[in-house]
N, C-alpha and C positions, 0 to 999 in steps of 0.2 A: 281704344283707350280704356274702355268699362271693364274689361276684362285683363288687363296689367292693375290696374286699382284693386280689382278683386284680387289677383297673386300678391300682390306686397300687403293685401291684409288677413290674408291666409298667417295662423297659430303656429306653424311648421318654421320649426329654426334652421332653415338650411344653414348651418355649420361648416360644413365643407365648403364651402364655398370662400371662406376666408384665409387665405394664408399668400405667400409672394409671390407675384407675378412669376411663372413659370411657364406661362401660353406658348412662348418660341418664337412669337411673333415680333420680336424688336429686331433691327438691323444692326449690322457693323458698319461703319463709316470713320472714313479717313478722317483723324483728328483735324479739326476745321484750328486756326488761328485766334489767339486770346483777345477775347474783344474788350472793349475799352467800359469802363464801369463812369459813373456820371452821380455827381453829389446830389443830391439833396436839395430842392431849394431852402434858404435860409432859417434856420431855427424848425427844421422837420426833419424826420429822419424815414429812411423808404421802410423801414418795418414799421412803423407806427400809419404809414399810407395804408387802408383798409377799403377795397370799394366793393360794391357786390357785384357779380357778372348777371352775364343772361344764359349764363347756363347750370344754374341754382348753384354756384358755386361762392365763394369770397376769395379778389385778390389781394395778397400783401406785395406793395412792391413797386421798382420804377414802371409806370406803365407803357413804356417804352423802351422795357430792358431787352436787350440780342435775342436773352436766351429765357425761354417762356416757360417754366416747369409746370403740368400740373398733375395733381392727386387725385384720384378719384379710391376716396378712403370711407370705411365703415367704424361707424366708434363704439360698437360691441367686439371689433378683431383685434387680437390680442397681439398680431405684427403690426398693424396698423396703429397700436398703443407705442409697441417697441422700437417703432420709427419718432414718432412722436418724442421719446424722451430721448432715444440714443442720435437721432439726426437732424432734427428740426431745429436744436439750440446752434446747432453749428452748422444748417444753411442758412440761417438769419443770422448770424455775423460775421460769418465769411464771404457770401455770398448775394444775399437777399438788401443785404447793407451797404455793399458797392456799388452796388444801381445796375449790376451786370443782369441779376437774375432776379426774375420777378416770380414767386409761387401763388397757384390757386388750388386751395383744395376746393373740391367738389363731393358731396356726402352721395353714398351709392349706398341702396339698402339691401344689402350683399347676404342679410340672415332675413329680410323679408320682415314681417310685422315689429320682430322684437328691436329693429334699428327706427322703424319709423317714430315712436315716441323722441328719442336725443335729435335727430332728425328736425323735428317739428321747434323743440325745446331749442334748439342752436340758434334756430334761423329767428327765435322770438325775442334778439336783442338789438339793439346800436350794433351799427358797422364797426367800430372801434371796440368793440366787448367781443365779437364771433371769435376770434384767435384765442383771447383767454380761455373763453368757459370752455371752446374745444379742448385745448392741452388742458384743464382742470377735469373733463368728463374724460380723458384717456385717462389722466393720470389716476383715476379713482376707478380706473374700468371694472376692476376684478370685485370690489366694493358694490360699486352697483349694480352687479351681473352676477352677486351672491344668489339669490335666492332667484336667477333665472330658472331652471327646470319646473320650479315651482308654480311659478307666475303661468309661466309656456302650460302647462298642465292645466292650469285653470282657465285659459284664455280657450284651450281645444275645446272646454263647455259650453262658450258663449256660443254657440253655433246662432248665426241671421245675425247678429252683435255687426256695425256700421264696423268701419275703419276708424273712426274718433273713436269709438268707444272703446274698442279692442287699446289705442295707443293710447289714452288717457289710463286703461287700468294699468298698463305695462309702464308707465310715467308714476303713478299715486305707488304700486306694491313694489316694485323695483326702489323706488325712494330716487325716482328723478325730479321727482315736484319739489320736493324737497330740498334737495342739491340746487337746483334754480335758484331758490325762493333766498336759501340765504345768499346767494351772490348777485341780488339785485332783481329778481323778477317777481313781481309778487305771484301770487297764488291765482287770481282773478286771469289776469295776462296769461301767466302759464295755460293754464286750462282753456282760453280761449284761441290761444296758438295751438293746440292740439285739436279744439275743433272746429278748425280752418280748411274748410275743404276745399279753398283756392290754393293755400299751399301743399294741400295735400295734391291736389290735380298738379300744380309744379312741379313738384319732387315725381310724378309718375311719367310726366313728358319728359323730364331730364333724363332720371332714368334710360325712357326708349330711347333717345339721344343717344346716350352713352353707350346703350348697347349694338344701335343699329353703325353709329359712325366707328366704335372702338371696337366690340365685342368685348367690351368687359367682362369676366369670368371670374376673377379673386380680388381681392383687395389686400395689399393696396396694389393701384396698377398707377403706372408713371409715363407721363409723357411728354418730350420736351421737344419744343417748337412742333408739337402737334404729333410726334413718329414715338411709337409705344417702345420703352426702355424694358431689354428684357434682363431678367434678376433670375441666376442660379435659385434657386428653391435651398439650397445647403450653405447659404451664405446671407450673410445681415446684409439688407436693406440698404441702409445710408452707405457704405463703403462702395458697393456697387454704382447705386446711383452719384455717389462722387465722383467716380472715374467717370461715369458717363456724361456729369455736368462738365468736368474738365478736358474732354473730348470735344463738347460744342465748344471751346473756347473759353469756359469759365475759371 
């Protein structure tokens, strides 16, 4: 495990590693039957239901919906972003809202150091807050990943630098501390969820998790009722993964 910790604080932006699920690994299967979708109990709604998993993830959703989708997404990847605004509005109210289908994203750190900082920063709110400041840290990806090369550049100097330290500067010069601080974290908490080296050791067994039981390889990678959904590389995200929710019966 000492030595997965040491890769994900390694300065090196694997980049490549980000774009749509194209591994080949998803199957074809006979469209299963529409299964039956389930209200709410009284005055809640299943997207406002937020619980955390054990597998560093957050679900929104019946937790006993048919059809289980999850994410394992990076919030420096720019499809990852583009799913986020073009699909996410519309599997939380088609979907996520009838009780049929339940989503978890799970954060995978797919560029290695420079994801660990948002990473850290996600997981340092209310269960009820995770969904927001994710779709707020997409929606401002390109904003806060201005002056990435920069940052990456000055992080390759820290040479022996811990992993807090490394994702703390990547959180302060990036302007993630920042971004937190005005939507409800102070400055003190931020900085102390960053150096957190029990969620830092979490996010590095998820990880192995993820790689050992999935082989995760890009982000975002999708998988519902646990079998890896495969996405043409030449086509958007969410249309894909819609047919394939409506296949499980969605």
């Amino acid at each position: 495990m000492t030595n997965r910790i040491l890769a994900l604080a390694l300065p090196a932006l694997l980049v490549a590693g980000c774009g749509d699920n194209s591994k080949g690994t998803g199957t074809t299967t006979a469209a299963s039957a529409p299964v039956a979708g389930k209200a709410a109990p009284s005055g809640q709604s299943w997207t406002d239901t937020v619980v955390k998993t054990a597998d560093y993830g957050y679900r929104m959703g019946n937790p006993d919906a048919p059809i289980k989708l999850v994410e394992y997404g990076s919030r420096a990847c720019p499809f990852c972003a583009q799913f986020e605004a073009e699909g996410f509005p519309l599997l939380k109210a088609q979907y996520i809202a009838s009780g049929k289908v339940s989503y978890e994203f799970r954060d995978y750190p797919i560029h290695g150091a420079l994801d660990i900082a948002p990473i850290l920063l996600g997981h340092c709110v209310d269960d009820s807050a995770f969904f927001p400041l994710l779709e707020a840290m997409m929606a401002n990806q390109q904003t806060l990943l201005a002056k990435e090369q920069e940052v990456g550049q000055k992080v390759q100097g820290m040479q022996g630098a811990s992993p807090q330290t490394i994702a703390t500067t990547f959180a302060q010069d990036l302007g993630y501390l920042d971004f937190v601080k005005q939507r409800g974290v102070p400055d003190a908490k931020a900085r102390a969820c960053l150096a957190d080296s029990t969620q830092l050791d979490a996010l590095t067994k998820a990880t192995a998790k993820a790689n050992a039981d999935h082989n995760v390889q890009s982000t975002p990678t999708f998988l519902i009722n646990n079998e890896p959904v495969e996405l043409n590389p030449t086509g958007g995200a969410w249309p894909q993964l819609e047919q394939a929710l409506k296949r499980a019966g969605g």
